[in-house]
C-alpha positions as CSV (number, residue, x, y, z in Angstrom):
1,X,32.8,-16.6,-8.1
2,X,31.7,-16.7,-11.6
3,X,32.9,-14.1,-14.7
4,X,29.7,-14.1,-16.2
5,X,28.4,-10.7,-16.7
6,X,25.2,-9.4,-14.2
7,X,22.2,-9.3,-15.0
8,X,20.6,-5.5,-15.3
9,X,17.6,-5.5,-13.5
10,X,17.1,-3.9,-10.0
11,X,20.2,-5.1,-8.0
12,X,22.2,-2.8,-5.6
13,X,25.4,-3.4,-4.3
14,X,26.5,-1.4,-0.9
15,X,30.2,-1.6,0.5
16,X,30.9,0.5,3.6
17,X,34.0,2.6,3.3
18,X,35.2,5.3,6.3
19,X,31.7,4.6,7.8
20,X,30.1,5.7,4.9
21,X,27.3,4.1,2.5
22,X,28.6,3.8,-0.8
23,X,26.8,1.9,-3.8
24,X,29.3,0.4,-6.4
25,X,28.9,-1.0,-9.6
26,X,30.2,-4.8,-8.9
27,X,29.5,-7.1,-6.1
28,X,32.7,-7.2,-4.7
29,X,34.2,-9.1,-1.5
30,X,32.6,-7.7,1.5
31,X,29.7,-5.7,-0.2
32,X,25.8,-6.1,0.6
33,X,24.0,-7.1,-2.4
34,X,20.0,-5.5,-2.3
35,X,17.9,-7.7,-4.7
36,X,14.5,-5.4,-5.6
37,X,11.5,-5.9,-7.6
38,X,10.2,-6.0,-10.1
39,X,11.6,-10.0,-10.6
40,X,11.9,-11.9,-13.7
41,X,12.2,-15.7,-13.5
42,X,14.8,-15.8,-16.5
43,X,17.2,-12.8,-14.8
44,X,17.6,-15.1,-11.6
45,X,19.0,-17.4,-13.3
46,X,22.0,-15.2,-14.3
47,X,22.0,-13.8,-10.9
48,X,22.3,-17.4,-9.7
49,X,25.1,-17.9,-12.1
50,X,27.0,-14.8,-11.3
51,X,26.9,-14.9,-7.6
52,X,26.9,-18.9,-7.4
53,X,23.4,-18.6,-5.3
54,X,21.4,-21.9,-5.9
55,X,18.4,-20.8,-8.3
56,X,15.9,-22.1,-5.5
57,X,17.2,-19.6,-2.7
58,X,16.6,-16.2,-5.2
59,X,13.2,-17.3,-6.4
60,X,11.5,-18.5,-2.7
61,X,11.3,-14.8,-2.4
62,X,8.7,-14.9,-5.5
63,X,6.4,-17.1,-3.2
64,X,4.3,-14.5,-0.9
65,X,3.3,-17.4,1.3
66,X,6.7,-19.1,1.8
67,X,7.2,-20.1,5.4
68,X,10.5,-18.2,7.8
69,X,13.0,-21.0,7.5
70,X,16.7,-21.9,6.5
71,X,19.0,-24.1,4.6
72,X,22.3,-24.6,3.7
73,X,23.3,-25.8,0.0
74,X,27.2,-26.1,-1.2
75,X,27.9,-23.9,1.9
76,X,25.8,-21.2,0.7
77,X,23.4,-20.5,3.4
78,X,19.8,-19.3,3.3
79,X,17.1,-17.7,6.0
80,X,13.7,-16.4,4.9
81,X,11.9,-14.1,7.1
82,X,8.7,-12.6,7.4
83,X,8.2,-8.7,7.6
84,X,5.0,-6.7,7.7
85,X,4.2,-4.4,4.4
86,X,1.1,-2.1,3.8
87,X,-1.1,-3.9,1.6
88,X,-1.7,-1.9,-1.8
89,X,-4.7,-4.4,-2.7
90,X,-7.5,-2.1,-4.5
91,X,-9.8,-4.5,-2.6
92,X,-12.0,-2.7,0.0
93,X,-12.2,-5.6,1.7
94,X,-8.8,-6.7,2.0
95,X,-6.2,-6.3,5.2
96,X,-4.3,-2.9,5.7
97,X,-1.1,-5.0,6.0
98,X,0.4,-8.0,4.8
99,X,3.4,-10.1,5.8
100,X,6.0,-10.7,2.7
101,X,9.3,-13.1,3.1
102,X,12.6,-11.4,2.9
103,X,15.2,-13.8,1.8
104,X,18.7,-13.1,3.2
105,X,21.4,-15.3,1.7
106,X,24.8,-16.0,2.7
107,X,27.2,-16.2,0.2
108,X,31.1,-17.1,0.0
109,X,32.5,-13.7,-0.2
110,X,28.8,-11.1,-0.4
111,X,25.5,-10.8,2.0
112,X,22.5,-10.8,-0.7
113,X,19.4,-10.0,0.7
114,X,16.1,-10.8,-2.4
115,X,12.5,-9.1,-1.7
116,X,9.3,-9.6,-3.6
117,X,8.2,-5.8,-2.4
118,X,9.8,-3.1,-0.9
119,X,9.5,-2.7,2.6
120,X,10.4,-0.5,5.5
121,X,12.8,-2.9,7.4
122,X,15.4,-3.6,4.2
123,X,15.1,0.9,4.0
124,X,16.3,1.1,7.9
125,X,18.7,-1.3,7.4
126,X,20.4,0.9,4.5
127,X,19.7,3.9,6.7
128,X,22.4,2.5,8.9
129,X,24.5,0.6,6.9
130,X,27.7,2.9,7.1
131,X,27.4,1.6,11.0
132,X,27.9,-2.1,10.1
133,X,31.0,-4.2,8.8
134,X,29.8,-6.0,5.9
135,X,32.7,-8.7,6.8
136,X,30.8,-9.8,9.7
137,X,27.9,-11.2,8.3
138,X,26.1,-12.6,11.1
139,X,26.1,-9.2,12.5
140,X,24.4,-8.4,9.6
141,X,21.5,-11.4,10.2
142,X,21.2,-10.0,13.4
143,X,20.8,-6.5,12.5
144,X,18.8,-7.1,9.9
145,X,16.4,-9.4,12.2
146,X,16.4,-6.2,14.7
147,X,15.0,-4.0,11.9
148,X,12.0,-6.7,10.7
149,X,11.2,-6.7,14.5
150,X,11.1,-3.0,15.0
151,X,8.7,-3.0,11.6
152,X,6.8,-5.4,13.6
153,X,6.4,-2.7,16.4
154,X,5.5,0.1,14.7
155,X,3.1,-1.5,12.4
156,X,1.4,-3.0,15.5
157,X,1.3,0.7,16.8
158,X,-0.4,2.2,13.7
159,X,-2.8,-0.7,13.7
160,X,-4.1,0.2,17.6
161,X,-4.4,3.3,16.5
162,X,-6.4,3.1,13.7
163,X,-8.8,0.7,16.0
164,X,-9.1,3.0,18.4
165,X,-10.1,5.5,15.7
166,X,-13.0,3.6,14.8
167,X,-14.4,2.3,17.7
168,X,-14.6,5.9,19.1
169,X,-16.2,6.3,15.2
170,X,-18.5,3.4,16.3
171,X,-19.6,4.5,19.5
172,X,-20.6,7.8,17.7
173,X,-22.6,6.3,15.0
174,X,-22.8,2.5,14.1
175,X,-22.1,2.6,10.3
176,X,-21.1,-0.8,8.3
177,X,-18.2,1.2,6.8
178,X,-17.0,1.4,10.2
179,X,-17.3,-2.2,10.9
180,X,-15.6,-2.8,7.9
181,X,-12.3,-0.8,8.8
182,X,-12.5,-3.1,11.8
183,X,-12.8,-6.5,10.1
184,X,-9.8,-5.4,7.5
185,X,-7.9,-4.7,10.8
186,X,-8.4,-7.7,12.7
187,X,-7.2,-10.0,8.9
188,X,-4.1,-8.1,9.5
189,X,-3.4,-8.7,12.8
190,X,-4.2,-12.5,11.6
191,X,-1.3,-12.1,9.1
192,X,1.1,-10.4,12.0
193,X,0.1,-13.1,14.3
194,X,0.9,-15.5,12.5
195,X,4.3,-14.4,11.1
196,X,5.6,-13.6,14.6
197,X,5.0,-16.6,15.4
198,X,6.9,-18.3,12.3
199,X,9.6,-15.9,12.8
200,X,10.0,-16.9,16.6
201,X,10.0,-20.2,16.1
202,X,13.1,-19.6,13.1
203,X,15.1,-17.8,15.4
204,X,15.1,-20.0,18.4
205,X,16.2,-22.7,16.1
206,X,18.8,-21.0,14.7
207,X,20.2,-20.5,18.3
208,X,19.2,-23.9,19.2
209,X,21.4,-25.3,16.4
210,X,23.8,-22.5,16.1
211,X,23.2,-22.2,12.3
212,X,25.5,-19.1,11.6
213,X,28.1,-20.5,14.3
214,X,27.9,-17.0,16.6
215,X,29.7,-15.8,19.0
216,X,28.9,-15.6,22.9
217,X,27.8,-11.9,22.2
218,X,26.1,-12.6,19.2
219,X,24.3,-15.2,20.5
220,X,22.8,-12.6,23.6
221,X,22.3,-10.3,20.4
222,X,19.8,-12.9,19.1
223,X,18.3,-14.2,22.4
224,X,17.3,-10.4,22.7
225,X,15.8,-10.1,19.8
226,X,13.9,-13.4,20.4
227,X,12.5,-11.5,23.5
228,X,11.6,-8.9,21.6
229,X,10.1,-10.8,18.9
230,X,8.1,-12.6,21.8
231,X,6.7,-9.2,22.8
232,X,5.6,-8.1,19.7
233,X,3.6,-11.7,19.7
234,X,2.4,-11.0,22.5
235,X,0.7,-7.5,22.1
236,X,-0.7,-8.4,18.6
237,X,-2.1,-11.1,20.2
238,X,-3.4,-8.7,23.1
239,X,-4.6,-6.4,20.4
240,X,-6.2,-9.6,18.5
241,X,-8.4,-10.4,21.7
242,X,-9.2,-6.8,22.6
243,X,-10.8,-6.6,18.8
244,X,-12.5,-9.6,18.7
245,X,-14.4,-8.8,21.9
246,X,-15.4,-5.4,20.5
247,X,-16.6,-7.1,17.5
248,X,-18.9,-9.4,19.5
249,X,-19.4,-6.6,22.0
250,X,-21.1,-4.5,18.7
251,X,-22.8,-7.7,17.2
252,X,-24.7,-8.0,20.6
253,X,-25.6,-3.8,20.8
254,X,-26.7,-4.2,17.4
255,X,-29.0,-7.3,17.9
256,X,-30.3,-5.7,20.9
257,X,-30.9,-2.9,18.9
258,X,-32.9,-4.3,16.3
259,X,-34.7,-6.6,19.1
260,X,-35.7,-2.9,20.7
261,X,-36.9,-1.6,17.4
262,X,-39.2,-4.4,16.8
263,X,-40.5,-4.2,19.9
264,X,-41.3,-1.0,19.5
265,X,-43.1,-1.9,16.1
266,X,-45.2,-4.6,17.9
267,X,-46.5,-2.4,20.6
268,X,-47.3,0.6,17.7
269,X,-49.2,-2.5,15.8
270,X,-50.9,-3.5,19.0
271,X,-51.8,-0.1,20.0
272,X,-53.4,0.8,17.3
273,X,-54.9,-2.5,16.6
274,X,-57.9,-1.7,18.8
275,X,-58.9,1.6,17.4
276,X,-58.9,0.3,14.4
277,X,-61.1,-2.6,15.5
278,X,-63.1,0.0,16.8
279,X,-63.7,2.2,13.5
280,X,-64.0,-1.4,11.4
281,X,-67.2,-2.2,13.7
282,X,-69.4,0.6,13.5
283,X,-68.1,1.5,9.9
284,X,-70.1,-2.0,9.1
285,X,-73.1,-1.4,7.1
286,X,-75.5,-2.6,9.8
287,X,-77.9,-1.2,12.2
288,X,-75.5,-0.1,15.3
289,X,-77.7,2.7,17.2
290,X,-76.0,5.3,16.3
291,X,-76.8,5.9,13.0
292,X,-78.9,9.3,13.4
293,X,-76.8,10.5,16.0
294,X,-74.4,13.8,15.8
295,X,-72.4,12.6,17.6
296,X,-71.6,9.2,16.3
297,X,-68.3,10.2,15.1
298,X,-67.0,11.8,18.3
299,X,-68.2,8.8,20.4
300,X,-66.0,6.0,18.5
301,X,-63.2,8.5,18.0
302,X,-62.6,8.8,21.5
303,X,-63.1,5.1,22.7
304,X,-60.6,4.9,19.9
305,X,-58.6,7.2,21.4
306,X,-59.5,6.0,25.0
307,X,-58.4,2.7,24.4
308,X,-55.2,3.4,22.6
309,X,-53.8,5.6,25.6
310,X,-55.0,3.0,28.0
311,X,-53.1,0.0,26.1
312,X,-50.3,2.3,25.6
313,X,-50.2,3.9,29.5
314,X,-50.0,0.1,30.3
315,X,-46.7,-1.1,27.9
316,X,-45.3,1.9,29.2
317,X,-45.8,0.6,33.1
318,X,-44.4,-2.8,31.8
319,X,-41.7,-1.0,30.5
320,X,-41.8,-2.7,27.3
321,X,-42.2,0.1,25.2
């Protein structure tokens, strides 16, 4: 490794001593180095330098859109992984959660793991760090896979809950803000989908090709967590469906809402069409019979009235009104 001096910016290193958690001040053989925002383009490239980490592996992380994937380059190896985050857009509009890419790279001697934001899954991990032996770095992968997978879980969780929140909110009363917490919902479950799906396909290839050489045990490590992974898919996928159909399932109650209001406007129109005829035709300045009659008035308002009820009585037979 290389004697230039570190860069300061937000870079921990953890070594596990007596099955404790303890953060040093160098990245020595053996430790777990944490890479944190905020990110400067010009410190990774004493990072790079000091750890002998290609520049390209430490600034993927930078790219919120890069795809799960790895590499290997002068036998430094590189996996980038999606994990879910909430989203802290100021945007109404915008999804609760996003999906960011957690870049975990292999080093000769260090495990260095680089992340645009924090997130929950690299904060577990630490949680439980004095449980893992930082010299058995694919152990490491794997744990730290297990972590982004449970994050998965849980965020899935708190998204069904939220849904069912507002549709009971909906049933209640149809408000647009409601529909709106829905929408934002399902664009999340769009970004969970589809990172599952990334990450699924990344770790069957790594135990298709064997790409951190594990053991037999290691390898039933990662099949699990492929399973897992493939259930998590599978009920944001569920959960996908499921909100989709009560979005249609509104649109049409809403339509057929608006469909029954208008009715209801036509027959009002239609009802009181006639007695207004009615009053139009003997209000005319013409000879009608009824000119020197006292009782002129009450005989036109009630075939006014007379009609109306009998137009009315016979929507309401139809059952149209």
């Amino acid at each position: 490794m290389s004697g230039l001096p570190l860069p300061r910016f937000m870079i921990q290193y953890f070594k596990n001593i007596n099955q404790k958690t303890v953060e040093v001040d160098k990245p020595e053989n053996g430790v777990w180095v944490n890479v944190l925002p905020p990110l400067k383009q010009e410190e990774f490239s004493e990072l790079s330098a000091a750890l002998d980490i290609p520049i390209d592996f430490l600034t993927d992380s930078l790219d919120i859109d890069e795809r799960s994937r790895f590499e290997e380059e002068d036998n430094v190896k590189l996996i980038v992984i999606k994990t879910p985050t909430e989203n802290n857009s100021f945007n109404e509009s915008d999804a609760y959660y996003i999906t960011i890419p957690i870049c975990i790279i292999l080093t000769h001697n260090q495990v260095v793991t680089v992340n645009s934001f924090e997130n929950a899954a690299i904060k577990k991990f630490l949680n439980t760090f004095q449980n893992r032996q930082p010299d058995n770095r694919n152990m490491m992968v794997l744990k730290i896979f297990e972590k982004i997978v449970q994050n998965f879980m849980e965020h899935l969780k708190e998204i069904n809950q939220r849904r069912n929140i507002y549709e009971q909110k909906l049933y209640a009363a149809s408000r647009n803000e409601h529909l709106l917490e829905l929408m934002r919902i399902q664009k999340s479950l769009v970004y969970l989908v589809t990172a599952l799906r990334s990450n699924e396909m990344l770790m069957m290839k790594i135990e298709r090709t064997n790409f951190l050489g594990l053991t037999e045990d290691e390898k039933e490590i990662l099949n699990d967590l492929i399973v897992d992974n493939s259930q998590a898919l599978e009920m944001s996928n569920i959960y996908t469906n499921i909100l989709s159909s009560t979005l249609d399932a509104f649109a049409s109650i809403i339509a057929n809402n608006q469909n029954q209001v208008l009715k209801r406007l036509a027959v009002i129109t239609i009802v009181l069409t006639f007695p207004v005829l009615i009053a139009s035709l003997f209000g005319m300045n013409v000879p009608s019979g009824f000119e020197h009659s006292k009782y002129a008035f009450y005989i036109v308002a009630f075939l006014s009235l007379g009609i109306a009820l009998i137009i009315g009585w016979y929507f309401f037979r139809k059952k149209i009104f």
